[in-house]
C-alpha atoms as one frame of an Amber mdcrd trajectory, in Angstrom:
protein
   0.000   0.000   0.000   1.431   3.104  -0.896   1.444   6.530   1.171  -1.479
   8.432   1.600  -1.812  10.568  -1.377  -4.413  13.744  -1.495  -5.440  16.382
   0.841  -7.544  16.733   4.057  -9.782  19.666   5.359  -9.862  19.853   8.768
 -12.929  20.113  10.488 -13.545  20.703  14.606 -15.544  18.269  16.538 -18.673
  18.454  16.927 -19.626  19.067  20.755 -22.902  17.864  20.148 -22.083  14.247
  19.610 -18.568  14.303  21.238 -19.471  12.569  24.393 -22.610  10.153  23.019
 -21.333   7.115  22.878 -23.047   3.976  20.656 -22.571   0.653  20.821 -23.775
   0.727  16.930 -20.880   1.478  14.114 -22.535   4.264  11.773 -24.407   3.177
   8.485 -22.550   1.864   5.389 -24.563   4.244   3.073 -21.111   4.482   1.037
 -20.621   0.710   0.595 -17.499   0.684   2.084 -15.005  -1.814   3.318 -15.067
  -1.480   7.003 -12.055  -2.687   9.272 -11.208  -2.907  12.712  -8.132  -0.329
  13.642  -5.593  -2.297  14.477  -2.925   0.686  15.541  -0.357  -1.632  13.462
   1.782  -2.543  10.535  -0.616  -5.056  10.101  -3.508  -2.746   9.151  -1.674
  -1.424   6.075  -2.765  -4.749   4.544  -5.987  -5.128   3.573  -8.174  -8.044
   1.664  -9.644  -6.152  -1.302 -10.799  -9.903  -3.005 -13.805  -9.553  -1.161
 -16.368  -7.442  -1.577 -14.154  -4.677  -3.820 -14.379  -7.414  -6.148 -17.908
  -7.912  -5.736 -18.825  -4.673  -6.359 -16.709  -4.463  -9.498 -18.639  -7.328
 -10.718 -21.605  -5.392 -10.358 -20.778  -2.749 -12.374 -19.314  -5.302 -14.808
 -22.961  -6.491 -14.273 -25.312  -3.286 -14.715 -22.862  -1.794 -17.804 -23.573
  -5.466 -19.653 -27.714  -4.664 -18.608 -26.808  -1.700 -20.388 -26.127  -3.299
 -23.753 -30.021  -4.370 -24.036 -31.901  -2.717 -25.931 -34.950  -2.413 -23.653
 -32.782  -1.234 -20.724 -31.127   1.341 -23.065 -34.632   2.606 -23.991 -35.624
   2.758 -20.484 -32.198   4.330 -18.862 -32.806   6.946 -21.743 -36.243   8.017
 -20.816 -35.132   8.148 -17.557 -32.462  10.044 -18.063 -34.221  12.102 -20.112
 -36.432  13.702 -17.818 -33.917  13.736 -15.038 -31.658  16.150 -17.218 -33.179
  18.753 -19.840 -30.513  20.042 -21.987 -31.178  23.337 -23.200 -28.663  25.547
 -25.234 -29.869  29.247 -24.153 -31.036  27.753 -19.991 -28.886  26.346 -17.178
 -29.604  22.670 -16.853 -29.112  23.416 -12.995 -29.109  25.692 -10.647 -28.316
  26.349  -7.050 -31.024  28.135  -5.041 -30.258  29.610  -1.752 -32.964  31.494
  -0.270 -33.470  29.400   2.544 -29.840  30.068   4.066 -29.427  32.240   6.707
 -26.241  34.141   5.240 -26.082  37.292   4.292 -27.070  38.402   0.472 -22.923
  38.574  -0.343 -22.425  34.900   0.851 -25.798  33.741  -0.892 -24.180  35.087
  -4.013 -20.783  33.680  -3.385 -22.510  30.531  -3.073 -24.414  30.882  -6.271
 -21.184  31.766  -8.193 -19.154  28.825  -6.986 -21.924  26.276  -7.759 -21.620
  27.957 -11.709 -17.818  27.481 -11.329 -18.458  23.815 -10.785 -20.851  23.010
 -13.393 -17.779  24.746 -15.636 -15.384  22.471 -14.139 -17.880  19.322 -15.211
 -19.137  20.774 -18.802 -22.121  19.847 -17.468 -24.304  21.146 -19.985 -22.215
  19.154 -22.524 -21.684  16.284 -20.040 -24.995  16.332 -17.975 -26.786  13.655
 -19.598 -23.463  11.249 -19.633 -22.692  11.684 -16.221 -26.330  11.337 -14.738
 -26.383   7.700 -16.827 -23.191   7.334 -15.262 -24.438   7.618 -11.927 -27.999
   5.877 -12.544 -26.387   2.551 -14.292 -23.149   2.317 -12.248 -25.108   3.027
  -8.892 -22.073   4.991  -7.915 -20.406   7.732  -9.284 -16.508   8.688  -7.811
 -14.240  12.207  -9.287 -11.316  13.060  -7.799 -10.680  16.640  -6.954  -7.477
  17.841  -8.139  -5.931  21.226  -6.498  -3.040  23.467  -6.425  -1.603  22.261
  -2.662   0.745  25.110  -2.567  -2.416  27.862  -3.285  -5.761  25.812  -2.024
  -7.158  29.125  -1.447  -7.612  29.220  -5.735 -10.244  26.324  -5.250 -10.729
  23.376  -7.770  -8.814  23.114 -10.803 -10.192  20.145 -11.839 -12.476  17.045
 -11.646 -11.291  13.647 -13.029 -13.668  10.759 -13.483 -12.848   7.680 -11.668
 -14.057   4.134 -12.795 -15.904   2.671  -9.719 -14.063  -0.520 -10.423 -10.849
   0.772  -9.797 -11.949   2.674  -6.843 -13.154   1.254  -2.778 -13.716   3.800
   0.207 -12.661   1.920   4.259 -13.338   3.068   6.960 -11.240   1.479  10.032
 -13.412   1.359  13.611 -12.497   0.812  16.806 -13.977  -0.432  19.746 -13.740
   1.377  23.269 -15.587   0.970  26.206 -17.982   3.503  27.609 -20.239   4.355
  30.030 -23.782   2.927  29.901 -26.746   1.512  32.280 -28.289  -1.680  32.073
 -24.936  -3.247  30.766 -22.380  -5.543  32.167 -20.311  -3.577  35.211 -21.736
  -0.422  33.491 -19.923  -0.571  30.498 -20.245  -1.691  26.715 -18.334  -1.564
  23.766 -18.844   1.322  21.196 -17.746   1.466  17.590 -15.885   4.831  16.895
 -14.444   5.649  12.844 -10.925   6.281  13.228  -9.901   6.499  10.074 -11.234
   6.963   6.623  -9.732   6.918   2.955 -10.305   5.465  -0.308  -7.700   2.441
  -2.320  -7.727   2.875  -5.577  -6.428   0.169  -8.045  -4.875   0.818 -11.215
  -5.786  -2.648 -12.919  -9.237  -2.853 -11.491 -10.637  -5.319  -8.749 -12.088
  -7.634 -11.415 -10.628 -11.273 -11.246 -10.514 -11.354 -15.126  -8.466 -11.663
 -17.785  -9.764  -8.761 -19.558  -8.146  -4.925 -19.589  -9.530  -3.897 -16.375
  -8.862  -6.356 -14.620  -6.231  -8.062 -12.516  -4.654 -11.738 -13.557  -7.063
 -14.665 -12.332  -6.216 -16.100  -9.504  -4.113 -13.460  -8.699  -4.567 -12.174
  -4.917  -1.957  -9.429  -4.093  -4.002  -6.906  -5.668  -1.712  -3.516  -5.356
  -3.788   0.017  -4.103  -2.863   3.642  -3.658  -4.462   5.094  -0.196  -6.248
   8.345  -0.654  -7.326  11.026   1.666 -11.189  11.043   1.923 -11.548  14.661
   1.044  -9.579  13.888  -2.427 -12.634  12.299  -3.334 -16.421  13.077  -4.257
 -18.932  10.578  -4.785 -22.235   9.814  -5.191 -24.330   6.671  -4.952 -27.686
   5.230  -5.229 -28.464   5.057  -1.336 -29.177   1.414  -2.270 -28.220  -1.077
  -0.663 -28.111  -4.972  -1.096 -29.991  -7.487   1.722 -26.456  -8.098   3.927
 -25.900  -3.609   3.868 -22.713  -4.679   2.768 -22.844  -3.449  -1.212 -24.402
  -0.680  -2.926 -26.732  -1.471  -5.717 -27.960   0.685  -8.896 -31.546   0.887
  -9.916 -30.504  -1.965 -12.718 -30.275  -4.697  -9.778 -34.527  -5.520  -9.821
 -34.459  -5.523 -13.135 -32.008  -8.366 -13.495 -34.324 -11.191 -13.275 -36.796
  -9.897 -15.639 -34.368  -9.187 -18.344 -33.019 -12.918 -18.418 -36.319 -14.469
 -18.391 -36.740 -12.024 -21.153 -33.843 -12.916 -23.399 -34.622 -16.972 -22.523
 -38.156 -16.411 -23.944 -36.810 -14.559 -27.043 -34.810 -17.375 -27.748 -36.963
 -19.960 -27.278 -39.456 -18.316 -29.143 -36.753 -17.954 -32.219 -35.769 -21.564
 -31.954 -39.364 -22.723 -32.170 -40.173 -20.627 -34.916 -37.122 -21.312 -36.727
 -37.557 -25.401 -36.207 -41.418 -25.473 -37.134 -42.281 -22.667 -39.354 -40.743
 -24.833 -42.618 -43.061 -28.008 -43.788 -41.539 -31.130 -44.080 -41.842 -34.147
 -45.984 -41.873 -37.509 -44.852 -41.223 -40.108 -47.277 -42.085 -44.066 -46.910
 -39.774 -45.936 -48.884 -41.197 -49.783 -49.819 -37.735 -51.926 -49.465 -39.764
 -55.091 -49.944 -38.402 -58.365 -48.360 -34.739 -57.064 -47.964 -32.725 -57.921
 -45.067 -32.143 -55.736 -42.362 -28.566 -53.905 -44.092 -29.709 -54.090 -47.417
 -32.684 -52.277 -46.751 -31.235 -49.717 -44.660 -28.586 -49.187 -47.821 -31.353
 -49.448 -49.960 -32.868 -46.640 -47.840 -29.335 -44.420 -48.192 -28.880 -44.843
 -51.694 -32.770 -43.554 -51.932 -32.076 -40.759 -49.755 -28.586 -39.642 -51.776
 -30.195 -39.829 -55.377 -33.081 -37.873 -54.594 -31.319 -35.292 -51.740 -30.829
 -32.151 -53.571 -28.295 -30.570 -51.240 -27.125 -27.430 -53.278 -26.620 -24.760
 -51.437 -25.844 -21.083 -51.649 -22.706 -18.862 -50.155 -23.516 -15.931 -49.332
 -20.224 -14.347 -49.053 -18.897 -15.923 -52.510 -22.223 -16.135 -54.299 -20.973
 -19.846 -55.125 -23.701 -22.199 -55.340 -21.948 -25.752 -54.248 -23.198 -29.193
 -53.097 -22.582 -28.893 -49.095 -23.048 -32.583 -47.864 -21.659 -32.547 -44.492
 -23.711 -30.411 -42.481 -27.055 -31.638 -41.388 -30.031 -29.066 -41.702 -32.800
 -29.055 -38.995 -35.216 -28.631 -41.912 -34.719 -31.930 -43.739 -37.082 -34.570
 -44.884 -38.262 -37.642 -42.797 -37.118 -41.034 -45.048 -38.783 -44.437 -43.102
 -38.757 -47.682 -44.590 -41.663 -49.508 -45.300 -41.887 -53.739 -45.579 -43.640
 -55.659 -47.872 -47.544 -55.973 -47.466 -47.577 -51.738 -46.668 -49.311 -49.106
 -48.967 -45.949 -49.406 -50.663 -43.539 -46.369 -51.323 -45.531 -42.971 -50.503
 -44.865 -39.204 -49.376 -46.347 -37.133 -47.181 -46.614 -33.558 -45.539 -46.071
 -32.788 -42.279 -47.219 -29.179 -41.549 -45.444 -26.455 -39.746 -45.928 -25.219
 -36.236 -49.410 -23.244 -35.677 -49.590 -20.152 -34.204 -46.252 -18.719 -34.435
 -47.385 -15.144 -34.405 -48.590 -14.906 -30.926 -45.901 -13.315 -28.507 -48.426
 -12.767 -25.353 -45.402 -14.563 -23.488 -42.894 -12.414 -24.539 -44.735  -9.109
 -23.838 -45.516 -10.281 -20.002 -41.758 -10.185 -19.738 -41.257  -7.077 -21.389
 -43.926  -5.190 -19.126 -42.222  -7.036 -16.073 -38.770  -5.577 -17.546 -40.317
  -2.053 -17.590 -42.194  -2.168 -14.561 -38.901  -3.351 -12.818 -37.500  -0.041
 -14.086 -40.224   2.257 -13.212 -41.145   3.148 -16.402 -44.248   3.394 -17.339
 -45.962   0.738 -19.669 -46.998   3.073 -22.290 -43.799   4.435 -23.322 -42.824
   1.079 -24.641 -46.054   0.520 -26.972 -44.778   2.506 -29.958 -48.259   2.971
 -31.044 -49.411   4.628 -28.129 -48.337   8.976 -28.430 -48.061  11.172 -25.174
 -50.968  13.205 -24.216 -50.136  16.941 -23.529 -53.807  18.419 -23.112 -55.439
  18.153 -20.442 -54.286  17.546 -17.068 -57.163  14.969 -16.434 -55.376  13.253
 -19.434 -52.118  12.408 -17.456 -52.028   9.083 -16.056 -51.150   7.488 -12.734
 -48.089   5.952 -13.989 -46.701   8.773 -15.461 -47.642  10.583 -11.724 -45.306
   8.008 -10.261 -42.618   8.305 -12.881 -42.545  11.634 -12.186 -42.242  11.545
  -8.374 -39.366   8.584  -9.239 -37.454  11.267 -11.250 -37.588  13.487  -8.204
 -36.193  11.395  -5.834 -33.654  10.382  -8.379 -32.485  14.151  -8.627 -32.252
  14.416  -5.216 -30.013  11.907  -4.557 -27.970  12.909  -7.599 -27.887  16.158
  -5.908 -25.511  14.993  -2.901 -23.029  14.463  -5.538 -23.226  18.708  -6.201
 -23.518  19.166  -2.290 -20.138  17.680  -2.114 -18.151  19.397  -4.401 -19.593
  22.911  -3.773 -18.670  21.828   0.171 -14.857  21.594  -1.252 -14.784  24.673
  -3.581 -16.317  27.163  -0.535 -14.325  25.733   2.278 -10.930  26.211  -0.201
 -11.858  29.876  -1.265 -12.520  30.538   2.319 -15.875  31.267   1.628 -17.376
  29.726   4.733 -15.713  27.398   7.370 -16.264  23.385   6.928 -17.885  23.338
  10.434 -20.573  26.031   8.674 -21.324  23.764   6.027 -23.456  21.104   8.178
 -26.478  23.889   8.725 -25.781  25.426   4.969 -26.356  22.162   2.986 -29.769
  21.593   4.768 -31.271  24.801   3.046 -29.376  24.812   0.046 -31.616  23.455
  -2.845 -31.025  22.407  -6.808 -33.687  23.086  -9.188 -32.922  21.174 -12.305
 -34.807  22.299 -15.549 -37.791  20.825 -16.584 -39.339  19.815 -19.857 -40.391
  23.739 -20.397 -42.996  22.902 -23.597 -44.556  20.147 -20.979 -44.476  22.373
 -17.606 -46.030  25.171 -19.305 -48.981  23.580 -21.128 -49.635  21.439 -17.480
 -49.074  24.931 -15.831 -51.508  26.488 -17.923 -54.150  23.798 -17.736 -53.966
  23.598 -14.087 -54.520  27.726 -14.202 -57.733  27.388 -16.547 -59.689  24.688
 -14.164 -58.334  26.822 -11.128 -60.172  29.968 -13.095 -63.214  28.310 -14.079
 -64.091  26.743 -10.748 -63.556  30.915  -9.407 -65.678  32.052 -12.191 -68.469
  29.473 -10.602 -67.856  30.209  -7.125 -67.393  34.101  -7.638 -71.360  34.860
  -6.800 -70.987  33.430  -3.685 -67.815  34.865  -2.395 -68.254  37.377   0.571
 -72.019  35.444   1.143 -70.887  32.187   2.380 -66.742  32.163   0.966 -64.526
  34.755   1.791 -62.074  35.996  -0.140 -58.864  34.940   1.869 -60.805  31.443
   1.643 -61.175  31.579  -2.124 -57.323  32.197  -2.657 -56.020  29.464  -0.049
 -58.721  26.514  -1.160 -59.059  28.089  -5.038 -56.049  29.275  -6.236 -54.073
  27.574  -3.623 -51.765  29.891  -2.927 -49.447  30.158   0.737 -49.501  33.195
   2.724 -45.829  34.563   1.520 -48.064  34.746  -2.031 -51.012  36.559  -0.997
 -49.382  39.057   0.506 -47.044  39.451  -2.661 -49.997  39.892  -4.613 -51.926
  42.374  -1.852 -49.061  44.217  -2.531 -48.491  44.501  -6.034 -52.489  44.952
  -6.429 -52.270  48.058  -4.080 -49.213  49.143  -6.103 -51.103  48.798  -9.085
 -54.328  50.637  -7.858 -52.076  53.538  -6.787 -50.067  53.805 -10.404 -53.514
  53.582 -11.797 -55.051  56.563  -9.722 -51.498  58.590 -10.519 -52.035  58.237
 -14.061 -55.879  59.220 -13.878 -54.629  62.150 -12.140 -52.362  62.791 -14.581
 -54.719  62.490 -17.657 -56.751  65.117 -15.822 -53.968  67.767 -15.426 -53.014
  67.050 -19.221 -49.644  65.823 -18.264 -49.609  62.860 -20.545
C-alpha cells in the first residue's frame, strides 16, 4: 500500500455528539469496506478480493444490462427527464434562499456552484454523467488542487471508474459508560480512520483490460485522503448492507427471463415454421442392411443438397452439415401401402408473442417506467391535465427522488470549492447544505402547457364560485382553497395589487392635469 496521497480539510468536533457514545458502528450508506483499527503494521494490509471485487462485478454487471436494448430505452427516458438540456437555460441551478447568510455569501454561493458546473461541462456532459451515476449506482471524481495555493479552489475534476476505486473506513472499539450493561460498560464502535484504495488494474478477477490476472490475490492500491474524493451513490443497498446497488439490480431477473423467452421463441419458430416431408420408402423383403442401404442410396439420389454462399455467391453441393429442416425417409416392408410421401405441416400459431410481452412489461415495470412508453403505437398526451395518467404521476415523483439523490453528488463538491476559497468554514457547512436546494430544468414545452391547464380549471371553478364569495366564501378562503396559494403569495400579490391601484389613480390624475 502506498502513502497516503491527497489532501484533508480539517474540520472541529462536533460538541454535540462528542461525548454520546453507541454501541452501533454508523451506516454503510457508502458501501465501504469497514475494518477494525488495528494501531499496526498489520492494518496497512488489507483483503480487497472480497467485496471490492464484488462490487466491481456489479458494475461489470449493470454496464452489460446496459447493452439491451430495452434497458437502453428505459435508462434513456429516464435520463431524459432527469436532465433537460437546453442551449440558451442552465440545466441546474443552485437556489439559496433558505440560508441564513447574508445576500454577499448567498451570491458567493451561487457563483461557486456555476464554477463547478464549468469544471464538469455539465451542460455538454450532464446527460453522460447522470447515466453514469444511474447505471453504475455509484459515481466517484477526484478533486485535483493546487496544494501550494488551495485558497484558488478546484482546478479540476477527473472521473474515476468505480471498479478501480473502494472507500474503508477502520473502527475501533472502546468501552464507555452505559446503564443496564455488564459492570456499566459496553463496547462502542468509533471511525478512526477513513480513505479510499484505488487500483490501477481494477478489482475484477478477469483476464480482460480492467482487470487483474485470475487467480491473482496481491491486488496492489494507492491510499487516498477522503476529502480527495467526491462521490455519489444510489443510497441502495443490497440485503447483507454490505454493497451498494444501482436501480438496474430488480431488473435483473426480468431481463433474463426475457432474453430466454426470445430465444426460445426464435428456436421454435425457426424449427417449425418450414413443412416437411416424410417419405415411406417400400424396401420389400430385404434384409435388415440391405434395406437400410437401400434406404441411403434412396435418400442420396433424390437429396438435392445445393446450397448457396452468401459471401462468394458460389452455389456448391454442401453434404456434411445436417439441416434441422430436412425430410423424414422411413422404410416400409412388404404388405404396406408401398412407397408414398407425405406432408407434415409447420408449427401453428407462431405469431402470438403474449409470453414475450408479459416479460417485457415485467422488464419495464422493474425499471419504473411506465408501460406506455414502450407501446410505440401509443403517443403522449399533452392536453389536459385529467389526461395524465397514474403511472406517469409516479414516474414523475421517481425522477424526483432520483435528482435528489444525484444532488448529494453537487452538495459535495460545492462543500470543497467554498471551504478552499474561504468562503465559509467546513464546520458552517453542516447547517448550509440543509437549506441549500437544486432546481434542475424541466421539460419547459410540458411544464407550461400542465401549468396552464392547471390555471384554466383553477379559473373556471372561481368564475363558478365568484357569486358566492363574501355570502358564504370569503375571499382569503377563495385564494387558499381556489387558487391555492401560501400566505408569503397573498401578501405578494396584496401588494403589487395596491401598487397597481395607486399607479392607476397617478395616471388618472395625470390624464386630468393634461400631463400625458
Amino acid at each position: 500500500m502506498a502513502e497516503l496521497f491527497g489532501f484533508e480539510i480539517k474540520r472541529k468536533e462536533d460538541k454535540k455528539t462528542d461525548n454520546i457514545p453507541s454501541f452501533i458502528q454508523p451506516g454503510a450508506e457508502e458501501g465501504s469496506i469497514d475494518i477494525a483499527a488495528t494501531g499496526t503494521a498489520a492494518s496497512s494490509y488489507l483483503d480487497l478480493n472480497g467485496s471490492a471485487r464484488s462490487e466491481a462485478e456489479l458494475v461489470q454487471k449493470y454496464r452489460s444490462m446496459l447493452q439491451q436494448p430495452e434497458v437502453s430505452q428505459a435508462i434513456d427516458d429516464i435520463v431524459n427527464e432527469a436532465v433537460t438540456i437546453s442551449p440558451d437555460q442552465k440545466v441546474v441551478e443552485c437556489v439559496t434562499d433558505e440560508v441564513d447568510q447574508p445576500d454577499n455569501i448567498k451570491k458567493k454561493i451561487r457563483e461557486e456552484f456555476d464554477t463547478v458546473l464549468k469544471l464538469l461541462d455539465f451542460s455538454s456532459t450532464g446527460y453522460d454523467t447522470f447515466q453514469k451515476w444511474y447505471v453504475d449506482g455509484r459515481i466517484n471524481y477526484h478533486v485535483m488542487i493546487d496544494v501550494k495555493q488551495p485558497r484558488k479552489g478546484i482546478q479540476e475534476l477527473r472521473y474515476i471508474d468505480p471498479r478501480k476505486i473502494r472507500k474503508v473506513r477502520e473502527f475501533e472499539d472502546k468501552k464507555a459508560e452505559g446503564s443496564g450493561s455488564n459492570n456499566g460498560k459496553f463496547l462502542t464502535k468509533e471511525i478512526k480512520n477513513e480513505y479510499y484504495i484505488y487500483s490501477e488494474k481494477g478489482f475484477l478477477a478477469t483476464n480482460n483490460n480492467i482487470g487483474a490476472q485470475a487467480g491473482n490475490n496481491d491486488i496492489q492500491g494507492l491510499k487516498i485522503a477522503k476529502d480527495s474524493i467526491v462521490n455519489a451513490n444510489s443510497g441502495l443497498l443490497n440485503e447483507n448492507n454490505t454493497l451498494v446497488v444501482s436501480h438496474l439490480q430488480k431488473a435483473y431477473k426480468p431481463l433474463n427471463q426475457l432474453r430466454m423467452m426470445e430465444d426460445a421463441v426464435v428456436i421454435y419458430r425457426i424449427s417449425r415454421a418450414p413443412e416437411r416431408r416424410i417419405f415411406y420408402i417400400d424396401v420389400g423383403n430385404l434384409p435388415k442392411m440391405k434395406a437400410e442401404q437401400y434406404l441411403r442410396d434412396m435418400m442420396t439420389k433424390h437429396k438435392n443438397r445445393l446450397v448457396y454462399d452468401a459471401n462468394t455467391g458460389d452455389v456448391k453441393d454442401d453434404r456434411r452439415h445436417m439441416s434441422m429442416t430436412d425430410d423424414f425417409w422411413l422404410p416400409r416392408r412388404e404388405g404396406g401401402k408401398g412407397t408414398e410421401i407425405t406432408t407434415l405441416p409447420g408449427g401453428q400459431n407462431l405469431g402470438e408473442l403474449d409470453d414475450v410481452l408479459y416479460f417485457q412489461k415485467r422488464l419495464f415495470k422493474a425499471l419504473n417506467v411506465p408501460i406506455s412508453r414502450m407501446e410505440s403505437d401509443s403517443g403522449f398526451s399533452l392536453g389536459r391535465a385529467t389526461e395524465i395518467s397514474r403511472d406517469e404521476i409516479k414516474f414523475s415523483k421517481f425522477i424526483s427522488r432520483l435528482r435528489s439523490r444525484f444532488s448529494t453528488w453537487f452538495d459535495r463538491i460545492l462543500e470543497k470549492q467554498l471551504v478552499l476559497k474561504g468562503i465559509i468554514r467546513p464546520e458552517e457547512w453542516l447547517d448550509i447544505q440543509a437549506s441549500i436546494r437544486y432546481d434542475f430544468m424541466q421539460d419547459n414545452y410540458f411544464e407550461e402547457l400542465k401549468e396552464s391547464e392547471v390555471l384554466r380549471e383553477r379559473l373556471n371553478l372561481l368564475r363558478d364560485i365568484d357569486d358566492y364569495v363574501g355570502k358564504y366564501y370569503s375571499a382569503e378562503w377563495v385564494r387558499k382553497n381556489v387558487l391555492m396559494m401560501n400566505e408569503d403569495e397573498i401578501e405578494r400579490m396584496r401588494d403589487e395589487i395596491e401598487q397597481d391601484n395607486e399607479d392607476a389613480d397617478d395616471a388618472e390624475d395625470d390624464i386630468e392635469d393634461g400631463d400625458f
